[in-house]
C-alpha positions in Angstrom: 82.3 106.6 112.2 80.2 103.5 113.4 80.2 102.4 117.3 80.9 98.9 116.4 79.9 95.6 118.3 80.5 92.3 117.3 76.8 91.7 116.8 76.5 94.8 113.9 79.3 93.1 112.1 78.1 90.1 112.0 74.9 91.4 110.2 76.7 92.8 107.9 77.9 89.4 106.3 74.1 88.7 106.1 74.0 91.4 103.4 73.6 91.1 99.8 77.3 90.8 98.0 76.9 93.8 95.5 75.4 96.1 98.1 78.3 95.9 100.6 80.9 96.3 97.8 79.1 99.4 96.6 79.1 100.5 99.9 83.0 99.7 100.5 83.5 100.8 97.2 82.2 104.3 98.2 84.6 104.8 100.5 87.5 104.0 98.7 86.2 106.7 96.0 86.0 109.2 98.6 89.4 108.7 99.3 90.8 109.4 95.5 90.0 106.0 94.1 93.4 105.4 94.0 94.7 101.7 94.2 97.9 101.4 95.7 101.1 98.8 95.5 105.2 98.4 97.0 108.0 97.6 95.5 109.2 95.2 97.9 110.6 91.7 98.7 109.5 89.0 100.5 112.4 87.1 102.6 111.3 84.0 104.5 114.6 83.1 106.4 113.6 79.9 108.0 110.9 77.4 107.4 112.1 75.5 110.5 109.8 75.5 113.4 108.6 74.1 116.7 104.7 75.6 117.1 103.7 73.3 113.9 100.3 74.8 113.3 97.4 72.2 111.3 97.0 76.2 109.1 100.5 76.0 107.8 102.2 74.2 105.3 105.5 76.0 105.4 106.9 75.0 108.4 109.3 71.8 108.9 111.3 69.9 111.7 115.1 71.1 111.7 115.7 67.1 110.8 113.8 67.5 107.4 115.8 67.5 104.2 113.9 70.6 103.0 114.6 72.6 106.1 116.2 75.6 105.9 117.7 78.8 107.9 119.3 81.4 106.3 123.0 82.8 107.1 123.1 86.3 107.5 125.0 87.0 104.0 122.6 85.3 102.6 120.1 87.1 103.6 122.0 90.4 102.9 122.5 89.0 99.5 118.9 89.0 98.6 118.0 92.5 100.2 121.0 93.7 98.0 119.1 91.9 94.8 116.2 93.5 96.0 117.6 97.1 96.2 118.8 96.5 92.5 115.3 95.8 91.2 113.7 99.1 93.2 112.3 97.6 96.3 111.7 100.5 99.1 110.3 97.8 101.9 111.7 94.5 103.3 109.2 91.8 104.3 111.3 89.5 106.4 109.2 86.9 107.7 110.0 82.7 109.2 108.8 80.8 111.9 109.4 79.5 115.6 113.3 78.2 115.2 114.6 78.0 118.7 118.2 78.2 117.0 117.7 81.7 116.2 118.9 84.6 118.7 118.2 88.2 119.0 121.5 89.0 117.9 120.8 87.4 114.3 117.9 90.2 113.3 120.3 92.9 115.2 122.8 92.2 113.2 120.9 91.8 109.7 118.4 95.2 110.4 122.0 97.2 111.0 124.2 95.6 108.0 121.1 96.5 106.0 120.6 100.0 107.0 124.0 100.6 107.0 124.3 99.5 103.4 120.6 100.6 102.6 119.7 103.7 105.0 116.6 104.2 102.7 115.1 100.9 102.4 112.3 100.2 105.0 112.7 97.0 107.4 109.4 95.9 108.0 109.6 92.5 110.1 108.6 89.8 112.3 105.3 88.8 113.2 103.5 89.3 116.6 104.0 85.1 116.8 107.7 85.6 116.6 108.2 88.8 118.7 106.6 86.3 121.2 109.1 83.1 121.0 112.3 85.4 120.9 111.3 87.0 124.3 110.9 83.3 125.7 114.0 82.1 123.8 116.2 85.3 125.3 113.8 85.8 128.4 113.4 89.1 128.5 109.8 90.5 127.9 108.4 92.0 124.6 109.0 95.5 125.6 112.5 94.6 125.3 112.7 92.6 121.9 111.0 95.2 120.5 113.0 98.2 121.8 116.1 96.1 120.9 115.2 95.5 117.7 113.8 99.1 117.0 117.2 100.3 117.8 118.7 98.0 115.5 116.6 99.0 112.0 112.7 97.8 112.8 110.6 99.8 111.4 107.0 98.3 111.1 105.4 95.4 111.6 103.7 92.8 109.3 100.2 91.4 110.7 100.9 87.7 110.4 99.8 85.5 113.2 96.2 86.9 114.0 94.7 84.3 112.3 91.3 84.7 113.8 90.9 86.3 117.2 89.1 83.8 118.8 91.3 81.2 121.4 88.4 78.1 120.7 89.1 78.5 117.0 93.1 78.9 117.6 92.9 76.2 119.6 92.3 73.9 116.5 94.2 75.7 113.9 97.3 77.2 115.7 97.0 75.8 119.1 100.7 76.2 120.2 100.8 79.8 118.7 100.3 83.0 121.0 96.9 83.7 122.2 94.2 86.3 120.7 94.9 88.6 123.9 98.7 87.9 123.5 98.8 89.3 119.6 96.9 92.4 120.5 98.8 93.2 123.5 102.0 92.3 121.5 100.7 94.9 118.6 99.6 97.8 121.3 103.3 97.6 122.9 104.3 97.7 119.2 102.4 101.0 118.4 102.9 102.6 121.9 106.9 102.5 120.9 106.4 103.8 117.6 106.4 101.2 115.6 103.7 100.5 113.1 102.0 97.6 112.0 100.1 95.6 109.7 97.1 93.4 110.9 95.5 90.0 109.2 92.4 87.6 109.4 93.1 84.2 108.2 89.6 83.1 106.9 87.8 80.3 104.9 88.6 77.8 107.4 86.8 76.3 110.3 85.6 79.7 111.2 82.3 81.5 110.6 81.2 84.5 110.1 80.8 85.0 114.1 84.2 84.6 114.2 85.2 86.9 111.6 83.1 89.6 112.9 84.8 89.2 116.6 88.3 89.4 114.8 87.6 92.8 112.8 85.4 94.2 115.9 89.5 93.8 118.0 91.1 95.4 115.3 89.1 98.8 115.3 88.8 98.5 118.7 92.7 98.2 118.7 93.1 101.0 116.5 90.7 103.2 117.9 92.8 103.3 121.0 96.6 103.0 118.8 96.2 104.2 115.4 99.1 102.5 114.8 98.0 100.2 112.4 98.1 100.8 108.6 96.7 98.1 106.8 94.3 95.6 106.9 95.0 92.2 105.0 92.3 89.9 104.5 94.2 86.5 103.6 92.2 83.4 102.1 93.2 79.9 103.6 94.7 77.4 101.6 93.8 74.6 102.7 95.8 71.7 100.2 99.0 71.0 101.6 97.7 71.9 105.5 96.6 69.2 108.1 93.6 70.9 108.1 92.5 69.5 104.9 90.4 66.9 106.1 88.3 69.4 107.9 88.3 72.1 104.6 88.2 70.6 101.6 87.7 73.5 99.2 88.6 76.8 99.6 86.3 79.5 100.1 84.1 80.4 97.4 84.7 83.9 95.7 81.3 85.5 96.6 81.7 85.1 100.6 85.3 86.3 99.9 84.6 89.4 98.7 81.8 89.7 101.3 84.8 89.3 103.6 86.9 92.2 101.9 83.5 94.6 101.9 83.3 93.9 105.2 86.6 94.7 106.2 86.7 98.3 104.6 83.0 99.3 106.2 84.2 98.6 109.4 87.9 99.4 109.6 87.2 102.7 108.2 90.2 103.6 110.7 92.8 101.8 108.4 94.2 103.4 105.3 93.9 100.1 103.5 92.0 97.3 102.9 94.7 95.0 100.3 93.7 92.6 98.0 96.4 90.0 98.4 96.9 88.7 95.0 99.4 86.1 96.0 96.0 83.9 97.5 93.2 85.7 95.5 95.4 85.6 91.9 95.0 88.1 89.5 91.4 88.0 88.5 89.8 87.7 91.5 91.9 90.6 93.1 91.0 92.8 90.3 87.4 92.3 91.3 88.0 93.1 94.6 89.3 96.8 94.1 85.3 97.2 93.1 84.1 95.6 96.7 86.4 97.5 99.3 90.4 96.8 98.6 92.4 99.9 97.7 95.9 98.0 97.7 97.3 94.8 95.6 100.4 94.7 98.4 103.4 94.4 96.3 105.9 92.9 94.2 107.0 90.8 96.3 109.3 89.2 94.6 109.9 85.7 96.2 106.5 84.3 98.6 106.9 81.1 100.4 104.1 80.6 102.9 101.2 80.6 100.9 102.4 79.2 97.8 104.0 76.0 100.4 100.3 75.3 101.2 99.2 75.7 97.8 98.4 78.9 96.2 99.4 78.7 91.9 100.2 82.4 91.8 103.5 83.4 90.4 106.4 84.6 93.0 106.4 87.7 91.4 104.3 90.4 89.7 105.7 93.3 88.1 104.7 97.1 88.1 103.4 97.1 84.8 100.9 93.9 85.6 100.1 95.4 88.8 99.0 99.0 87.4 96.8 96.9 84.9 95.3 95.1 87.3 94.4 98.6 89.1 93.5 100.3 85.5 91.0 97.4 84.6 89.3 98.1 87.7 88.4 102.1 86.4 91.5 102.6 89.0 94.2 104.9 89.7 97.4 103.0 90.3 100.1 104.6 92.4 103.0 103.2 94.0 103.5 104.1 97.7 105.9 103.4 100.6 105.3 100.9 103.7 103.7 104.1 105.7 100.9 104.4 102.3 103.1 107.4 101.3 102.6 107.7 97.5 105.7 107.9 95.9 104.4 108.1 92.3 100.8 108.2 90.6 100.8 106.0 87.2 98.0 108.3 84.7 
């Protein structure tokens, strides 16, 4: 595997768009060209939150009409409608509500494994691992051991943005720092719990910036291996207060430069997704040719991206998802959170 720096990244965005996809492409074949996809729900408990970032267009004041936080039945109540339609992993994900304790997810990860033993809990971002330990002041060691004991299983990869504090500075600036995630995911990994990592992109940032984020990330899991998968996710920028600095969002060739990119260098992650929620169908489809081997999941009920604009539906069955895969000269097969495969659709 490549010694990367930052610098031989970057010139890999200088490279034609069809020759880094075959090249990602070629790795994914190697690997059993098989596309991969969850059964699994998304649960956004609150929208309500205090670090208001210019990216996001989910987040409101606790004074808002369209504010909400979820009671812990009624979180349990859509984990149990999730369990009914086959989910195997719950994606339980909000934002900075300084209402919220430690004793809330405690209480929800054991009622669910109680209920659901087999169902994997895979929650809270690096940003919100961060505001609980302030909020309970005890240190991030502690939250996560806490909530570990309590059901945690993995990790999603929300909150990297990009890894790069001038560029945070305009798009997230109360959020944790680019040293603060990492650290946040190594403690993560060093206690046995997996994760997920992201790169908001299409934005202010440039392809500097975007080489500097993956460039962490291996170096990261070089040193971990506790990362799984790698999701590149395209910026919305409608709904944001960003939107007088983007206008458009980014067009589909430097996309999938973006994803091609991603799987040459993070060679040391199982997968590269294609998240369909921001790409939509099409466009995700094209991208299982130039480096993703993974269209996430079901997901069953998205709020964050679709809040700031995305069109996709909340939903996409197994039967659309395995087409997807097919019409890509793919091999669809569902897996578990850990990329497991549970079952190989012919």
């Amino acid at each position: 595997m490549d010694e990367w720096t930052p610098k031989k990244i970057e010139e890999l965005f200088e490279r034609d768009v069809h020759e880094l996809g075959e090249f990602a492409d070629s790795i994914n074949r190697k690997n059993g060209n098989i596309v991969t996809f969850v059964v699994n729900r998304h649960i956004n408990y609150t929208n309500i939150c205090v670090s208001r970032c210019p990216l996001c267009a989910f987040y409101r004041d606790a004074k808002d009409d369209d504010a909400y936080f979820m009671r812990i039945e009624a979180v349990l109540e859509k984990v149990a409608d999730a369990i009914k339609m086959g989910a195997t992993e719950l994606h339980i994900v909000g934002s900075l509500n300084p209402e919220i304790s430690i004793e809330y997810f405690e209480e929800i990860f054991r009622q669910i494994k109680r209920r659901f033993p087999k169902v994997v809990i895979k929650a809270l971002t690096a940003p919100e691992i961060h505001f609980l330990s302030q909020v309970e002041r005890i240190n991030v060691v502690e939250v996560l051991s806490r909530l570990k004991g309590a059901g945690l299983q993995a990790m999603p990869g929300g909150g990297a943005e990009i890894l790069d504090d001038e560029i945070r500075e305009v798009i997230c600036p109360k959020k944790v720092k680019a040293d603060e995630w990492l650290q946040i995911m190594e403690i993560a990994h060093n206690i046995g719990i997996k994760s997920n990592a992201t790169m908001l992109f299409g934005h202010i940032e440039n392809s500097k910036h975007r080489a500097l984020h993956l460039f962490k990330l291996w170096k990261l899991q070089e040193k971990t291996g506790g990362f799984v998968s790698f999701i590149p996710l395209l910026f919305y920028p409608e709904n944001t207060a960003l939107h007088s600095l983007v206008e458009e969002k980014m067009n589909p060739v430097d996309i999938l430069k973006a994803i091609a990119v991603s799987r040459i260098v993070l060679r040391n992650f199982k997968s590269i997704r294609a998240y369909w929620v921001a790409l939509g169908d099409k466009l995700a489809q094209v991208a299982l040719n130039y480096g993703a081997n993974d269209l996430d999941g079901t997901l069953m009920e998205e709020r964050i991206t679709h809040a700031a604009g995305a069109k996709t539906p909340l939903m996409l069955p197994i039967d659309k998802i395995s087409s997807l895969a097919r019409g890509a000269n793919k091999i669809p097969a569902e897996r578990d959170t850990f990329y497991n495969i549970l079952r190989v659709y012919s």
